[in-house]
N, C-alpha and C positions, 0 to 999 in steps of 0.2 A: 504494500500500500504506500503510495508517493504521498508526502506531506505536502502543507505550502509552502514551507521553504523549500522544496524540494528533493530533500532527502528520502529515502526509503523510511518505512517504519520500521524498527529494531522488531525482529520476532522473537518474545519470549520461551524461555526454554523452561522445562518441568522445573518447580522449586526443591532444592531439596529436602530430604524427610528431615524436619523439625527444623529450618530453615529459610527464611521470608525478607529478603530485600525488598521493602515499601517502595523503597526511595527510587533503585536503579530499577521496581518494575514501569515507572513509569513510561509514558510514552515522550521521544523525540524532543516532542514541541514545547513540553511542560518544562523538562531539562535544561532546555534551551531558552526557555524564558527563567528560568533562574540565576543559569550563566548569564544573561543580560544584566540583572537586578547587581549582579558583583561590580556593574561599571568599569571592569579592567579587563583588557584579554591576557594581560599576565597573570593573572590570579585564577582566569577563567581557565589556562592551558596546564596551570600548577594541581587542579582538580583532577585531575587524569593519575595523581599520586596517589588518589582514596583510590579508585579503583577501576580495572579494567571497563566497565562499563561506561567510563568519563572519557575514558582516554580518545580523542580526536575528535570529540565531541564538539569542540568550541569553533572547529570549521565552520559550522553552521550557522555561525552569528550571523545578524542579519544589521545590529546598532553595535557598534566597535568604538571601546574607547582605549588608545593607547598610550599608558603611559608608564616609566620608568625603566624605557629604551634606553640607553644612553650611546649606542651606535648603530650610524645607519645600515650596517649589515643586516642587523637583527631587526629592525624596522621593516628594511626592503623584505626580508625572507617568512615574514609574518603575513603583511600582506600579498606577498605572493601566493603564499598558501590560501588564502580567500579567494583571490582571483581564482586557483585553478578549482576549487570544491562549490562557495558562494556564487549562485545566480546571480541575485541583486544584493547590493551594497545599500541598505538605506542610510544611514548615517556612520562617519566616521569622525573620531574626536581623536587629535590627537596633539595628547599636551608635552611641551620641551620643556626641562625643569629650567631653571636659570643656570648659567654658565655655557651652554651649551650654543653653538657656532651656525653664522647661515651657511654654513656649507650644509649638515645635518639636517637645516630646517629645505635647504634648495630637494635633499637626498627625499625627504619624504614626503614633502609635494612630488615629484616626480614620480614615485612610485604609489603615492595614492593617485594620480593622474590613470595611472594602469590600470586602476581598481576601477575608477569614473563612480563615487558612490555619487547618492541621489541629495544628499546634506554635506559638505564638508567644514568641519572648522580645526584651526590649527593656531594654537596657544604659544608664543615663545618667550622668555624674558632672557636677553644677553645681557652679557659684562664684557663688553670688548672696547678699546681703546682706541680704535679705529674705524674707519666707513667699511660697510662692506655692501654685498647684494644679495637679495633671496630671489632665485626665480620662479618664477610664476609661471607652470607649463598648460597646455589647453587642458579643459576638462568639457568634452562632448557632449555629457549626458549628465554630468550637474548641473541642480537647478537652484540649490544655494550653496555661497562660499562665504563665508565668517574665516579675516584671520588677524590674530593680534600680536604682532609683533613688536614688542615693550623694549627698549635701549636708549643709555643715555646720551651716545653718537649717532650719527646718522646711517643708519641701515636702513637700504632702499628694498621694496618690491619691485624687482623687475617681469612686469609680465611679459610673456612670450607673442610677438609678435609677426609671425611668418604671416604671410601673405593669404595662407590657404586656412591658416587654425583660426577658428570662430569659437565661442563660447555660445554654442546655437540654442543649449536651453537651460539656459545660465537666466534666472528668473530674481534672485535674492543677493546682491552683493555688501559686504559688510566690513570694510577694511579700518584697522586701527595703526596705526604707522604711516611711513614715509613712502607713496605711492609715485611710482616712478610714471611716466608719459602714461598719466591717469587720460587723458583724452584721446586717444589712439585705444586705450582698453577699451572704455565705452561705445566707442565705435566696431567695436568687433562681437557687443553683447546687444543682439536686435533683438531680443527678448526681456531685454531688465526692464521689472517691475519698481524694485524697490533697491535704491543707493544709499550708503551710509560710509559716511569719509570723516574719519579723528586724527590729525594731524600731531605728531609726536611734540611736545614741549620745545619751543625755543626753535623749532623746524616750520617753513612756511612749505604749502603744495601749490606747485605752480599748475594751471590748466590752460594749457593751449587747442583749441578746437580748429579743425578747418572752416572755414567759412562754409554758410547756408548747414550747419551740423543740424542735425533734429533727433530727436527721440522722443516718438511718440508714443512707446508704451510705458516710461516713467511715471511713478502714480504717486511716488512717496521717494522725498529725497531729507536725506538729512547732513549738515556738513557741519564740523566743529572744528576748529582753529586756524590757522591762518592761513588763508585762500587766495590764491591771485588768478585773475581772471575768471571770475565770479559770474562778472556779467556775460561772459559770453556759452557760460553753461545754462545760464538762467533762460538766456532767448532760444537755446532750442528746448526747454522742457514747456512748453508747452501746455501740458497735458495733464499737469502736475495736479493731485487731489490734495497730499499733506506736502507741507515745505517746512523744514526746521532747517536754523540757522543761526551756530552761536559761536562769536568772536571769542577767543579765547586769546589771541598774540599778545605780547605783551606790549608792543609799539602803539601808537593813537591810531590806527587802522579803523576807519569809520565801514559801517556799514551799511552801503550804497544801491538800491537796488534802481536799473533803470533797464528794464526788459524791451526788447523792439516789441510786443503784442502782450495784450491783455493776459493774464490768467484766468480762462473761461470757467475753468474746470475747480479751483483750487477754494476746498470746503474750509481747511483747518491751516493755520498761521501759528510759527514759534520763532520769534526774533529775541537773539541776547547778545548786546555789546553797546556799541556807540550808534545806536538807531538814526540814520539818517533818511529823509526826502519819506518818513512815511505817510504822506497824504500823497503824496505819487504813487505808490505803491497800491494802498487803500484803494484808491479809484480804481485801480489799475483789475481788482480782483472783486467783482460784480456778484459772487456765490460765496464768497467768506460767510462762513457761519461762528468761526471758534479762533480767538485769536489771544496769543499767552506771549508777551511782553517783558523781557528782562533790562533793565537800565544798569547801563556798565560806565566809567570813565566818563560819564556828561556829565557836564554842570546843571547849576540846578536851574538855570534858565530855559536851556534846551528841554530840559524834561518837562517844567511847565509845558513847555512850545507843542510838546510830542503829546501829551495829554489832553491839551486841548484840541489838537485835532482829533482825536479818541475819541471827545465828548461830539463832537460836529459828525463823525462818521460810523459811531455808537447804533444811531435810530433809524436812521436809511437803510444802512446792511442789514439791523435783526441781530447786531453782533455781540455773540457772548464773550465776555473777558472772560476769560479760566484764569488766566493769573498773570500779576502787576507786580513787579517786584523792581524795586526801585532803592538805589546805592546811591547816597548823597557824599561825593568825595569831602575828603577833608580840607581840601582848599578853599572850599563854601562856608562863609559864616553864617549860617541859618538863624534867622530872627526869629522870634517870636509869632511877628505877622506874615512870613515867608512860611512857616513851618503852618500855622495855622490855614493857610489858603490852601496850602500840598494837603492837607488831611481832608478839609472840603471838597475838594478836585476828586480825590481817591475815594471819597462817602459818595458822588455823585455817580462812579462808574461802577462799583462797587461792584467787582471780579471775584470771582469763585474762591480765588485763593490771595490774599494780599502778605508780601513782607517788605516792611521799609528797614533798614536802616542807616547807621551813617559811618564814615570814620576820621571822627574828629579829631583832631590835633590837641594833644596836651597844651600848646598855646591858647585852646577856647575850654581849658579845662573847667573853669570858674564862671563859664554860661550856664544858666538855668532857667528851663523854657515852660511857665505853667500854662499848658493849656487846654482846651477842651475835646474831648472824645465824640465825634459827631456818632450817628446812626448807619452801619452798613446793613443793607436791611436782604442782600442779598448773596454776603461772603459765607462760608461756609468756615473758613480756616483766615487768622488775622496773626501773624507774625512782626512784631517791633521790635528792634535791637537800637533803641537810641538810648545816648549817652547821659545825656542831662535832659530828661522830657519826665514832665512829673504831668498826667492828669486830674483837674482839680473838679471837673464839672464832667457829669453824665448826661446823656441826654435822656428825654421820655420816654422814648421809644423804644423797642425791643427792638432783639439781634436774633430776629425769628429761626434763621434758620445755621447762627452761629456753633458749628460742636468745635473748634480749636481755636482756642486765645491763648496767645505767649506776647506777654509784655518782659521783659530782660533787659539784660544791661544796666543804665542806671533808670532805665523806662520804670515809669512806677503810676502808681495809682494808689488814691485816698480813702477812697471805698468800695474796697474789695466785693462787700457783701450786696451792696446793692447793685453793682454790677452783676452779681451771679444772679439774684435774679431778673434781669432784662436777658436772659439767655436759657430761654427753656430748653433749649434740645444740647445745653451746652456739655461735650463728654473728656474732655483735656483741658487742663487750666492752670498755666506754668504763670508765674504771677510775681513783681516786686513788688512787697507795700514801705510807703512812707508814709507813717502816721503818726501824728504828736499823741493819738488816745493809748499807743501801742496794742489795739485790738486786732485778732482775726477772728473774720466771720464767717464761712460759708457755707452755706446750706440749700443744696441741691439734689434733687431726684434724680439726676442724670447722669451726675460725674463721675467719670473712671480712672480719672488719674488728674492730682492735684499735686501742684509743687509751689508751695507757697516759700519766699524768702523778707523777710522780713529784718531794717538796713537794724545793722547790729548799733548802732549807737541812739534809737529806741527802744526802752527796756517795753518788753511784750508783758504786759494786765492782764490779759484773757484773751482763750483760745476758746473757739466755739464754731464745732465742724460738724455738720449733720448731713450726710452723702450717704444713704443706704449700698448704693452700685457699686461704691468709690472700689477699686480694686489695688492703687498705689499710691499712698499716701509720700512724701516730702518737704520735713519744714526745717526754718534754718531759720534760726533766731532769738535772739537777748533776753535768758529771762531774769525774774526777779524773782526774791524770797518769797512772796503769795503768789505768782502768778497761777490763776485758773484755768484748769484745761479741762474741757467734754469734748471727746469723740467719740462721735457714733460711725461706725464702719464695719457692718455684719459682715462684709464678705472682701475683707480685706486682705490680699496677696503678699505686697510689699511694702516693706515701712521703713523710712528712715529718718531721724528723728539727731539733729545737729543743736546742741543748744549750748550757749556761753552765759554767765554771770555777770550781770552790770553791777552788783556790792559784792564785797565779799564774804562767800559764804564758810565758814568752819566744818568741816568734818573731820573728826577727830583732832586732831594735831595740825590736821592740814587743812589747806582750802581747795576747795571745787571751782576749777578754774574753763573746767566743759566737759560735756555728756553729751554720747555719740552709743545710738541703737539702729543696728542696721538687722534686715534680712540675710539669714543667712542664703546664699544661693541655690546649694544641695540638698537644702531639708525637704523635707517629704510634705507633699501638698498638704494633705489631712493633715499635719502636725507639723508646723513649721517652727523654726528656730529661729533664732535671735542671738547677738552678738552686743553687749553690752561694756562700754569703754569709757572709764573715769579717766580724766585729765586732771591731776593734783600738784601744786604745787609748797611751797614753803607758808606755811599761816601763823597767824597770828593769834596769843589768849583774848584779844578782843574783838576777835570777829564773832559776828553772830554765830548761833551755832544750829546747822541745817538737819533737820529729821528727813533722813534721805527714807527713812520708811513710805512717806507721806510722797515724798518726790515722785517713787517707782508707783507709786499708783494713782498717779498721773496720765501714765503708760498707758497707751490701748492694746498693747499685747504685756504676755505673760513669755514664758518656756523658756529666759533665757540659759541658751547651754553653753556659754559663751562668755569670760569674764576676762576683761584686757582693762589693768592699773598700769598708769605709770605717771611713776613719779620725777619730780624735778625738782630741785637736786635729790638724791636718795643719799639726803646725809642726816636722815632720824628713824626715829621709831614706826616702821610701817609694817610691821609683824601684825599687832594689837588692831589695827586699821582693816587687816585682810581679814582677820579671823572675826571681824564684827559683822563685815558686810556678808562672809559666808553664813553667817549664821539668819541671814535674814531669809522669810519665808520662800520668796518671790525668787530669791538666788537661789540659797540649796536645793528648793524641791528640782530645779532642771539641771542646775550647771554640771557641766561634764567635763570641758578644759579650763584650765587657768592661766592667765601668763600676766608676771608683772616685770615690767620694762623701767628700770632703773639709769636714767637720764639724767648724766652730771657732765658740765666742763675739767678740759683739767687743771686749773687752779679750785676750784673744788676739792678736786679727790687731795690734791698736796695742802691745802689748808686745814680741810677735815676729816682726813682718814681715817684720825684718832677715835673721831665722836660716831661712828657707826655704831650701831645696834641690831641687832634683831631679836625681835621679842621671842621665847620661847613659842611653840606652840605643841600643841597633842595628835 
């Protein structure tokens, strides 16, 4: 009986008395779909050591992934063995560890050419000191090629370009590296669908096309880093449905488009760099439906410039912004009423995904911009990294259909809580407060992950979190001797819990100088663990004195198995100190390691050697 791969069916032979291979009665196909699931045909071919039933089994693969060849003998002689057993080749992967040479990577293109599978991708990362070439031989009867070749020189693809070899059903191209006479390949692939070109760091690709080029089954192109002759690819694609398009050089390289003919066809738009002439562009593409916007290296007048044509070519098209992301160099001094009109601008277009932020110059260190938080009433995700932006005013309105807010950096907000609720469906919420009450509020039905930081030279009064869903909790901040804390968080996962002292507190001998509770990572779902870390240092008989009893159950978890002291300097009695805290309920019932980290300079240790102690213990 012939399988679909081709093979015969293995016919089973009588089992022996009191004797039953499960595994090796199986048939062909199932076998062979196991050897696939190992992902390596070295480990597939090493299977042939259980038992004669495996052995030359792994011919049959049909998805090959190889890796940890390290010579092309053994490469070439592997897949030749395909060729001569294997039908069809559906996918072949095959990865070059780093160190390894283009001549090995030119050796197994060429001999996966032989093979002609129906998916090719080829992974390399070199360490070489010098240019070299990989070449690129035909492949007849592939219809995608993926290949990344990662170097901090310039190693070229060279493809093969004879006269007669065509890339005839060559459908998927996907090159990461330095692609050699890219326009002459494209011309010998009448069939690509779909182009993607990433140009190596500090490397530009030049594109020379012959005059009247076309490619008219190009449906989806995408190009990242520095491109020359841009515009003369652009005018034969024609045909084009997605176009992405992100400047990554490091030079002021603007991003220019000026097509001889419209873009009839082209639904979906991704621009990132130094966006130039895009109301030429705009007009230019009569069917844009989806357009995502990244601002690189503008000033912040261009951007104005570029947004408002956004806002003029917004309602004509039907155009949805999926995402506005917008980098205010540090050579802009951003005002007050500059930064105010960009947040209005951005609430007016208000794109699926929004991230502003800036990098200011330690010379506008001592800028501070309070201002107001308009209404996006149709972002979904709101990313800000500004520096010095505190907002003081919320608006009425909800953020209907808001689930990710990340205000960071030194971005902060006043009222946390009433933010949270203008945001019913909100489920991530990474957050700074600056608040003179030093309160956290929040309480939401929907939240799955909070990360609140709260600026440490506001002592934190009360903590007050009511999140049933909340699955990561996150808080970083200043507390006091009363400070009150409720957490509710029935089904909570991960917890980490960062807090310093703004008086100081006494424990024991010493003071508590921060407490640090983290998730353990390994513990076991149903019964997770905890990692529990006092930061002590030298105290004082007049400092208050802390009932850390009280502290720990504060805590919205228990279990910790996990107990890290350390002291600075460890030039007293901290024997008396471990053996108090061990004894406390919340500790001994879980803890299971201990480690205490004894932290002195050395003028320390030579002034007080003498005075060390350790208390006895049982």
């Amino acid at each position: 009986m012939e399988l679909q791969s081709g093979r015969d069916l293995w016919h089973l032979s009588p089992p022996q008395q009191g004797f039953m291979d499960l595994i090796g009665a199986l048939p062909d196909e199932i076998l062979l779909l196991i050897l696939t699931r190992l992902r390596c045909v070295r480990t597939a071919v090493q299977t042939g050591l259980l038992s004669r039933r495996w052995r030359g089994l792994w011919t049959g693969l049909t998805d090959l992934t190889l890796r940890g060849l390290e010579k092309p003998a053994m490469i070439e002689a592997a897949l030749a063995r395909f060729a001569a057993s294997t039908p069809v080749v559906f996918t072949l992967n095959i990865c070059l560890q780093t160190g390894h040479t283009a001549k090995l990577a030119s050796s197994s293109l060429r001999a996966a050419a032989r093979l002609s599978p129906r998916e090719l991708v080829l992974t390399c990362s070199m360490e070489i000191a010098e240019s070299a070439d990989i070449k690129l031989p035909c492949f007849d009867c592939t219809t995608s090629i993926e290949l990344g070749i990662y170097s901090f020189e310039r190693v070229r693809i060279v493809p093969s370009l004879t006269r007669d070899h065509e890339f005839t059903s060559l459908e998927r191209l996907s090159i990461s590296g330095y692609i050699f006479n890219l326009g002459a390949l494209l011309n010998r692939c009448p069939r690509l669908r779909a182009l993607s070109i990433t140009s190596p760091h500090r490397h530009v690709i030049p594109i020379t096309l012959p005059a009247n080029s076309a490619f008219p089954m190009l449906e989806n192109l995408s190009l990242t880093g520095g491109i020359v002759g841009l515009g003369s690819l652009l005018n034969g694609c024609q045909c084009l449905h997605v176009l992405s398009l992100k400047v990554t050089h490091l030079d002021s390289q603007e991003l220019t488009l000026a097509p001889a003919g419209p873009f009839l066809r082209l639904e979906k738009l991704s621009l990132s760099g130094n966006i130039s002439y895009l109301d030429t562009l705009l007009k230019q593409c009569p069917c844009l439906h989806v357009l995502s916007a990244t601002f690189r290296r503008m000033p912040l007048r261009s951007i104005k410039a570029a947004l408002a044509t956004l806002e003029e070519a917004a309602t004509p098209l039907g155009l949805t912004l999926s995402l506005l992301d917008i980098s205010i160099p540090w050579e802009d001094n951003v005002s007050a009423a500059s930064f105010a009109s960009l947040l209005q601008t951005t609430a007016r277009l208000s794109p699926q995904e929004l991230v502003l932020d800036d990098s200011f110059s330690m010379v506008y260190a001592n800028i501070h911009i309070n201002a107001d938080l308009p209404c996006f009433r149709h972002t979904t995700s709101i990313e800000m990294r500004w520096q010095h932006v505190r907002f003081t005013s919320l608006p009425m309105d909800e953020f209907p259909v808001l689930e990710n807010l990340s205000l960071t950096g030194c971005c902060s907000t006043v009222d946390v809580g009433s933010l949270v609720t203008r945001c019913p469906r909100l489920r991530v919420l990474k957050i700074n407060i600056a608040t003179a009450t030093g309160n956290i509020t929040v309480r939401s039905p929907s939240l799955q992950k909070l990360t609140v930081n709260l600026d440490v030279r506001i002592e934190c009064h009360n903590i007050d979190i009511v999140t049933p869903m909340l699955k990561q909790l996150h808080l970083h901040f200043c507390a006091g001797r009363d400070t009150g804390v409720s957490i509710s968080a029935e089904v909570l996962e991960k917890f980490f819990w960062w807090s310093c002292y703004a008086v100081p507190l006494a424990l024991g001998s010493w003071r508590l100088q921060k407490m640090r509770v983290h998730t353990i990572e390994k513990s076991d779902v149903d019964n997770r663990e905890y990692e529990l870390r006092l930061h002590l240092n030298d105290g004082n008989h007049l400092d208050p004195q802390l009932n850390f009893a009280e502290e720990m159950e504060k805590l919205p978890v228990t279990n910790f198995s996990a107990l890290e002291l350390k002291f600075e300097p460890a030039c007293h009695v901290y024997g008396a100190l471990v053996l108090q805290l061990l004894q406390m309920h919340r500790i001994c019932a879980a803890t299971k390691k201990l480690k205490v980290d004894l932290t002195w300079s050395p003028k320390a240790v030579c002034d007080k050697v003498s005075t060390w102690k350790l208390a006895p213990c049982n």
